[in-house]
Structures are given as structure tokens and as C-alpha cells.
N, C-alpha and C positions, 0 to 999 in steps of 0.2 A: 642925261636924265635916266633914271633906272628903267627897269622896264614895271608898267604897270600890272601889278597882279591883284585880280580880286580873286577869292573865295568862295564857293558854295557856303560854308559855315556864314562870312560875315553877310550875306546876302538872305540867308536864314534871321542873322540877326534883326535885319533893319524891318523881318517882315517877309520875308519873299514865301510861298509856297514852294512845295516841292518839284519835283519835276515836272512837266519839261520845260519851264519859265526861266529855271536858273543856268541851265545849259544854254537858253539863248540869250540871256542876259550877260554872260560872263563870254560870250563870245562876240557878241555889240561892243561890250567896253573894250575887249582887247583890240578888237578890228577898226573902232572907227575914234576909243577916246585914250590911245595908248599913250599919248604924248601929253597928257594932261593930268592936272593934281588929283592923287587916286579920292582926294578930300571931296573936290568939284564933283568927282564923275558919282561920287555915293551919292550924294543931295540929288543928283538927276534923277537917278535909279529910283531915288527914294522917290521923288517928284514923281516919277510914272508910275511909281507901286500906289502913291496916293489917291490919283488921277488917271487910271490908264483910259479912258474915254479920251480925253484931252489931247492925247497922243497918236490916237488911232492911225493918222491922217502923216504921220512925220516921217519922213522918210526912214529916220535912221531907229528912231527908237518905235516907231511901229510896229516892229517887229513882236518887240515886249510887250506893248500894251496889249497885242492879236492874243498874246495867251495869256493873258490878266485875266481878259474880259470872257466868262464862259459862254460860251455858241449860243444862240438863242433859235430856234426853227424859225425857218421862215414861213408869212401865212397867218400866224397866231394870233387875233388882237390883241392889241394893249388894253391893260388895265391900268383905269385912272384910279390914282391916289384919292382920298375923301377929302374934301377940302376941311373939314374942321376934322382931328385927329380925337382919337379916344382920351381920356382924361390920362395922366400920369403924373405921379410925385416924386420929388425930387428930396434927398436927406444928404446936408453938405454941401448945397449949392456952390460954397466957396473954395469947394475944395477940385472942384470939378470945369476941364477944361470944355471951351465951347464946340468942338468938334464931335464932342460925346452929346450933347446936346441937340445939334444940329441930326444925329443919326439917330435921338429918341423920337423927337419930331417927325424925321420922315416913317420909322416905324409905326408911331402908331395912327398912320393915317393910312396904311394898306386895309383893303377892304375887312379882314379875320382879324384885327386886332381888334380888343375886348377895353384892356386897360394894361398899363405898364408903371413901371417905376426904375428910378436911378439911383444907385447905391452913392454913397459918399467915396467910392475908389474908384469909381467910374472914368475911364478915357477911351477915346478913338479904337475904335477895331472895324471886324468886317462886317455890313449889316448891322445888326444890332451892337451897339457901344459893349464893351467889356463891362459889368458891373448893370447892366439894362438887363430888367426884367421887364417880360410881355407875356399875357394873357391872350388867347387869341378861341375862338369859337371852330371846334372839329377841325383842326389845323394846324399843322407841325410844321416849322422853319428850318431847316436843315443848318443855315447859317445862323439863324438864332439859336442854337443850339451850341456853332461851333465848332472848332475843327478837331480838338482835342477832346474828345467825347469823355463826358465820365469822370475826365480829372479832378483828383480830390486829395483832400487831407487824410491822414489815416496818423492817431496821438497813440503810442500804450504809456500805459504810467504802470514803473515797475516800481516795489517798494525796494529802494536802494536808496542808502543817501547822497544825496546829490553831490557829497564831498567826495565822491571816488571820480566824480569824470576829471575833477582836477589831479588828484593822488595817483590814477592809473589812467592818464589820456591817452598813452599808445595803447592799451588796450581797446579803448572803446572806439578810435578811431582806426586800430585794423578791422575790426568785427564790420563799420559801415561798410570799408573799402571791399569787402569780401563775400558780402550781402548781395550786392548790386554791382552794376555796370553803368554807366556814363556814357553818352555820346548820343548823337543823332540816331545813328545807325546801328547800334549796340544789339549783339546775337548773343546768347550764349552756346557753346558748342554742344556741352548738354543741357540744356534746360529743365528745370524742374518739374515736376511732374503735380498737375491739379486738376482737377473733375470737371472746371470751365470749358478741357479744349475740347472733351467730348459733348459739349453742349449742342443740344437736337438744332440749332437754327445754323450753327455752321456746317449742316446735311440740307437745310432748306433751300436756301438760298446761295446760286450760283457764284456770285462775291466773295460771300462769306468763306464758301468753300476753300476759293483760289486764293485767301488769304489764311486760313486756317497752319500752312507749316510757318509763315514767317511771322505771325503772332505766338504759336510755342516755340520758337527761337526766341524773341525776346518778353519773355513771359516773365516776371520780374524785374527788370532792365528801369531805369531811371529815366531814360532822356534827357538831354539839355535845357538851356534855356532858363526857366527862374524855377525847376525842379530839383529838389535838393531831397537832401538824409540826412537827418543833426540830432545828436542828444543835445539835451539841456536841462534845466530845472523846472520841476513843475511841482509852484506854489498854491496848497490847496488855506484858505484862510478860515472858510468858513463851512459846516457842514452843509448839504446841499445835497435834499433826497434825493434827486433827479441823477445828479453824478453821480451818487454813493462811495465818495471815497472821502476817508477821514483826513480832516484837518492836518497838515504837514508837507513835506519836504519830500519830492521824490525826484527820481532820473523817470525823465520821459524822452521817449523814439518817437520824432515828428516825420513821418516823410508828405512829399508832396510829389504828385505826376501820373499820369495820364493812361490812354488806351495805346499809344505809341500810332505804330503804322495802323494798326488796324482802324480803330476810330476815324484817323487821315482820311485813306481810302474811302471809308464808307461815308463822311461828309462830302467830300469829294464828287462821288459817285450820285450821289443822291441829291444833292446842290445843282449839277447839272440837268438832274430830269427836272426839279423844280423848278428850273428858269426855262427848258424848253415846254413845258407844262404852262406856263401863266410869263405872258411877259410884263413885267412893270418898266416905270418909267426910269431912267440912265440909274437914278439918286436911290431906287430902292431896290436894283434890280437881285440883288442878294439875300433881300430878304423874301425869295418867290417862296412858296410852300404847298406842299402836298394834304390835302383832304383827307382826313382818315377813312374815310370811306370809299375810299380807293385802292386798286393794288399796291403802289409804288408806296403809298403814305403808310400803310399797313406794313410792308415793309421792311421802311424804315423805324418804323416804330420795334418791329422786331429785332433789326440790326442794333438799333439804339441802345436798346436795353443792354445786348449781347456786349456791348464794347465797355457800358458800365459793368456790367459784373465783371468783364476782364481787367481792368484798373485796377478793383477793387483786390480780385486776387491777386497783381502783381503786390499791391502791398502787404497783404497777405501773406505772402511766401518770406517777401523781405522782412518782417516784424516774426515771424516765426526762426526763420533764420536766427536772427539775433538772439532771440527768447531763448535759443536753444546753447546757445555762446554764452549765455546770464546765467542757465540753471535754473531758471526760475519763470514762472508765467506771468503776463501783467494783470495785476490787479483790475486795472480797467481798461478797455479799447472803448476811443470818440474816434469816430468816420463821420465822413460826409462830402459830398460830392457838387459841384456847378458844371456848367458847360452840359444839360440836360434837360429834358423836358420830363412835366411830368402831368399828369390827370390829375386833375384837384379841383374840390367844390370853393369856389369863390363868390359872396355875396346870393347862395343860393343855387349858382346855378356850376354843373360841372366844365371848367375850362382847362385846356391846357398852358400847362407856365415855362416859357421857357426862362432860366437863368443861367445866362451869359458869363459867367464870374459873378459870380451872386450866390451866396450861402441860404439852403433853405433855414427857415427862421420861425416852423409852426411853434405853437401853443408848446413849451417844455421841450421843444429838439435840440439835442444838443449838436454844436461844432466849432470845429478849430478857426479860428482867424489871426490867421501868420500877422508878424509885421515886416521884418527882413534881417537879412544876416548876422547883424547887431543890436536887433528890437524887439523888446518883447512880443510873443505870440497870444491869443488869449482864447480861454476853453469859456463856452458861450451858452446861453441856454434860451433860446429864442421865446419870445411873446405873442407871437400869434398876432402881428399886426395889421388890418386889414389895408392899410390905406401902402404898405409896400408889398402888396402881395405876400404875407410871409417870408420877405426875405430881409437879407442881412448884406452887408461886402464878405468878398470872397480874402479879402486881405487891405493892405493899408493901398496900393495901386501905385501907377508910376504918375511919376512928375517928369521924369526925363525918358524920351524913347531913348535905344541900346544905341543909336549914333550919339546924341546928345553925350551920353555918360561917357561912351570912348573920349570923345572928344574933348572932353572938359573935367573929368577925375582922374587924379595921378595914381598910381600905385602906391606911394609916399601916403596918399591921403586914405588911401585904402587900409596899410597897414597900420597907420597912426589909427585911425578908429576901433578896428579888430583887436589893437591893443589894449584901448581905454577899457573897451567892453569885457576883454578878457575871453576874447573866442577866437578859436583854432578854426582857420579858414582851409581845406581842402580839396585844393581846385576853384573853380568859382573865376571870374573874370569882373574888369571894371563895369562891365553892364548889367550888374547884380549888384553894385555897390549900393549901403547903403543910403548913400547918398540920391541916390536915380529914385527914393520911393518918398511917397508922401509920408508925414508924421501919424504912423501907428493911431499915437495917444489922442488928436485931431479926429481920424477918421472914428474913432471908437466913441467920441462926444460927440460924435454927430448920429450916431443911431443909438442910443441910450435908450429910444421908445423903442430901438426891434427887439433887443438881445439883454440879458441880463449876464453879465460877467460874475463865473463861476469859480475861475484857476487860471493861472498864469504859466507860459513857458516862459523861458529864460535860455535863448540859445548858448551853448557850450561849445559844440566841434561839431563842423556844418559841411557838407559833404555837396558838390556842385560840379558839374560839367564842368571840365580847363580846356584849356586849350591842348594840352596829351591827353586827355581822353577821345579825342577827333584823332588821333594820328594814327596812321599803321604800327605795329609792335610786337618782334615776336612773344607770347605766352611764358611766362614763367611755367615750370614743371609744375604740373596740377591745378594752374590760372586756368579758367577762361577767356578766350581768345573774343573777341568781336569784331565784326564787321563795323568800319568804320562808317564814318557820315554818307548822304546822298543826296 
């Protein structure tokens, strides 16, 4: 029997955070389940990443659950959950699995929930469900917020016609590959230079500080995971004040991804003060939260911000980049952002909203809502609805977690679809396949009352962490080099 090898990568896949869980998780499997199917020992892993309470107690995988579960002080009381929870709405109930539901319910029964809602792409995460949006009264969630602070979409629509990404694809697909960097751990040796990193809160705050040079090393960088870079078409059908771009046929630069390490850390950091700050019960403990009227919540609120605006530049740099490779400027730029919290007047009164994977969706906002690799994406213009918080899905959501889809998409079935569609796949792996996501066209009739559909993308040549962008390599003459995964 071979010898069992897991991964840091695939244990990122299934979910794992980053260090130090996966160094002793990858040292449990080799020490105690080396003789057994690497299949069996994932589902474990996965079983204690689901549950690590469950495990506390186990000899062998106690280990991993100890650093699941974040420390809680000792001494603190508990706080009880409210027994009747704040009201929330649900859009797509059928499209939305029961585990997401089960973590809306226990959300909004902590004391600072207001009112919540569930997007139609809503599934299982941490604390609050991916696609759950909560209200909460002077009260910021650190896990309701998310670990990926800030991640967003960022659309330009250039006026080109969309008949050159076919006519010249190696062009348009060296320009992504040259843009950005790929990988967990992705540096670049020199990094580009933007007015973010001298932002006054990376002098405020000691965190911030100590993460300030490996945030401009990867100041641009892409990451992993369901974050990608794709031209494609973008169909404009109907005039539409709000967007202002005339009726036609364009190439548009989608990209999708995050605040990278820096965001991590600063959830991270800040998740931990709020569970040893307020302890709840096993079921909610992730969703503990800081006061704004306190230092640590204050903070945070600062940090928060900071790791949005950094996101936002990484796209920024990458959409400039390219602009500069076209000759030409876009016409129009749509952004927009989930995985954030924001101050906003709700039913009168001001509360904080976090969305989890949840696309803000006021009165005339516009933003992007991907579908996947092979599905249309659609440019949005929100309605201002009160009974979802103003919000909208962040995209069409998974049907399959990244084990399921290894496990059960062939590459065969990967290429046959990329074909049908007519889209140049770069990089990307089967736990991105289209197949692993809900039907687009589904999720978007289920929120018909949030968003008013303004434009369409149409992915062409779609740019995605592989499996060599994780590997060590020496640099081509004039590449940048990166620091691989962690």
C-alpha cells in the first residue's frame, strides 16, 4: 500500500484554516491513519473540521479538534441564546441546504441580533452561513463578517468587441497571467506600489503594523480557491441610467478575491478576543462579538475597513495593469464587496449589517453576481429591499463541497463542458467545476424582488489557481517569483 500523503493545499480545500491546525492535522493522519484509504482519512478530518467539539475528548484526533476550537478564558459566564430568535427571511428556500439554516437560526438568537436574512446561494460556513445576512444593535461579529475580509468582485467593461477574445486569445490570456499571481501564498518579489500601504491604521495598530510588509508583497496577488481573472462578454441590452453604458457588445475583466493574508490574520485575531470576551453556548460560539463601544470592537472596525480598501486595491492594480496592455481605459468599472460589515439605517433605526457572501443590494447599487466557470455572470442593480436587508447572493453558491466535486467530477467531464461553453480554462481544478455550483439562472429567479438585472457577462478565458501555481519554480527572467502555499 503506498504511503499516505496529505496536503496543506487539499486540507485548505476541505476547509481547514491556516496554521497551526493543518501542521497537526497532517501529522495525525501520517502518525496514526497511514495505513488506510487517503479517501476514509479525508471524511474524518472533514468530520472533526465539522464538529470539533465532538472530538475534544478522542484520543487520537483531539489533538485537531484542541486547535479548532478557539480558547475561551476561563471564569467568563455564559451567555444564553434568546429562546425565540429575531425574525429572518429566507429567498430560494429550495435551493438552500439545511445546515445553512440550522446556523441562521442559531444566529439570530444571540443576544445583538436585530433581524437577518438568507440569500438563495446560501450553504454551511463558519458562524454565520455563507450567503446569511444579520443586523445586529452596536455590535460587530468578527465571524460574521468572515475570514476573507472585503472580498469582492471588481467588472471594467472596455469597449472592444468581444470578437477579439476569440481572434487574439493568446493575447488576452497572457495579459491575465502576467497581471496576477495564483497560489495560497503568492509574494511578489517586487510588488506594486499604491497609497493603501501607507494607510494611518497600519501606524495604529500593533497587528496591523506586523502585518503591513507581507500585505505589500502580496498587494495584487489573486489567491486560490473559487478566486479567479476572466475576460469575457459583456451584454449590454438595454439602456440603463444607473450603469450608463450604451446598449452593445463589450470585452469585460471580471476578477474575483480578497484581502489575502492580511484580512486572515486580522479575523483571526479579532475572533479570538471576541470569544474570550463573551462566551456562548458550543452551537454559537463563533458568532461571539465586540461592542462598538469598546476598544477591541473599535478596533476592529478600523482593521476592517483597512483590509477592504486593501482588496479593493489589489483589483485595482490588476484592472489597471491590463488597461495598460488594451491601450485604452474602461468605459465603466462595477465593484462591490461581501464578507463585511457596514453602519446602515434599517427600518429607522441605525444597525450594523453583516453579509457573509451576500451582495449589498440598496435602492440603485450596482454589482456583479458571478455564476461559474462556464455560466453566465450578471451586472445587477439592486432595489432597496427591506425585508432582505438590502441584500442580494454573492453569486450562484455551492451544491457540492471541494471533496464531493474531487470525488465525483472527471476531468473528461470538466473538459467536455468548457468545450460546449467555448471557454479557455487556465488553471482551475475539479473543485471549481461547474458542476460543484448551483444553477446561476435558478438562483437569480429566486431574488427577482432584490436586484434588477442590468448586463450580462459571458465567461471567455478564466484564470484560476491549479495545482503549479502551489508548487515551488524557479522565475522566468523578468517573472515574478512567489512564495508558495502555507
Amino acid at each position: 500500500m503506498s504511503k499516505l500523503n496529505i496536503t496543506a493545499k487539499e486540507l485548505r480545500a476541505i476547509g481547514f484554516p491556516e496554521s497551526p491546525v493543518i501542521p497537526v492535522a497532517m501529522s495525525v493522519a501520517e502518525k496514526h491513519f497511514k495505513h488506510n484509504k487517503k479517501e476514509d482519512v479525508m471524511k474524518t478530518l472533514q468530520a472533526v473540521l465539522a464538529s470539533p467539539a465532538n472530538y475534544t475528548k478522542d484520543a487520537v484526533l483531539g489533538a485537531i479538534a484542541d486547535k479548532l476550537l478557539p480558547k475561551t478564558e476561563i471564569g467568563e459566564p455564559e451567555i444564553s441564546l434568546n429562546t425565540t430568535g429575531a425574525p429572518f427571511n429566507t429567498f430560494g428556500a429550495e435551493h438552500i441546504e439545511q445546515g445553512a439554516f440550522h446556523q441562521m437560526y442559531t444566529a439570530v438568537k444571540i443576544p445583538v441580533a436585530i433581524a437577518g436574512a438568507l440569500m438563495p446561494d446560501a450553504h454551511h460556513g463558519y458562524g454565520l452561513p455563507i450567503g446569511g445576512v444579520l443586523a445586529t444593535n452596536n455590535a460587530v461579529i468578527p465571524y460574521g463578517v468572515g475570514v476573507d475580509i472585503g472580498c469582492r468582485m471588481c467588472l471594467s467593461i472596455f469597449d472592444v468587441d468581444a470578437k477579439e477574445l476569440t481572434q487574439r486569445e493568446a493575447f488576452f490570456a497572457r495579459e491575465i497571467g502576467e497581471a496576477t499571481l495564483f497560489g495560497s501564498g503568492a509574494q511578489f518579489v517586487k510588488p506594486a506600489n499604491h497609497e493603501i500601504m501607507e494607510h494611518e491604521a497600519f501606524y495604529q495598530l500593533p497587528i496591523l503594523k506586523a502585518l503591513q510588509g507581507r500585505a505589500w508583497r502580496q498587494l495584487g496577488s489573486s489567491g486560490s480557491g473559487n478566486h479567479f481573472v476572466e475576460f469575457g462578454a459583456v451584454t449590454i441590452t438595454e439602456q440603463d441610467a444607473t450603469l450608463g453604458v450604451a446598449p452593445g457588445n463589450y470585452v469585460g475583466l471580471l476578477s474575483h478575491s480578497g484581502s489575502r493574508a492580511l484580512g486572515a490574520n486580522i479575523a483571526q485575531h479579532y475572533t479570538k478576543l471576541a470569544i474570550s470576551k463573551r462566551r456562548l453556548p458550543q452551537e454559537a460560539k463563533n458568532l461571539a462579538w465586540l461592542n462598538m463601544n469598546e476598544q477591541e470592537g473599535q478596533e476592529y472596525w478600523i482593521a476592517m475597513n483597512l483590509a477592504g480598501d486593501y482588496a479593493s486595491a489589489c483589483h485595482h492594480i490588476i484592472h489597471a495593469k491590463i488597461a495598460k496592455q488594451l491601450g485604452r481605459q474602461p468605459i465603466k468599472m462595477v465593484e462591490n464587496h461581501h464578507n463585511f460589515a457596514w453602519k446602515e439605517i434599517w427600518e429607522g433605526r441605525e444597525v450594523i449589517v453583516h453579509r457573509k457572501g451576500a451582495t449589498p443590494a440598496g435602492k440603485d447599487v450596482l454589482g456583479i453576481i458571478p455564476g461559474s466557470m462556464t455560466a453566465d455572470g450578471f451586472i445587477v442593480k439592486g432595489k432597496g429591499e427591506t425585508a432582505s436587508i438590502n441584500s442580494a447572493s454573492h453569486g450562484a453558491g455551492r451544491k457540492m463541497s471541494r471533496t464531493q466535486a474531487l470525488s465525483s467530477i472527471t476531468h473528461h467531464a470538466l473538459q467536455e463542458a468548457l468545450k460546449k461553453h467555448g471557454v479557455k480554462l487556465l488553471g482551475g481544478g475539479l473543485d471549481e467545476a461547474p458542476f460543484a455550483y448551483k444553477d446561476i439562472q435558478a438562483v437569480m429567479q429566486s431574488q427577482t424582488s432584490l436586484v434588477d438585472v442590468v448586463g450580462k457577462f459571458t465567461p471567455k478565458i478564466v484564470k484560476m489557481c491549479g495545482a503549479e501555481t502551489n508548487q515551488w519554480r524557479k522565475p522566468k527572467k523578468g517573472e515574478n517569483a512567489f512564495v508558495a502555499g502555507e
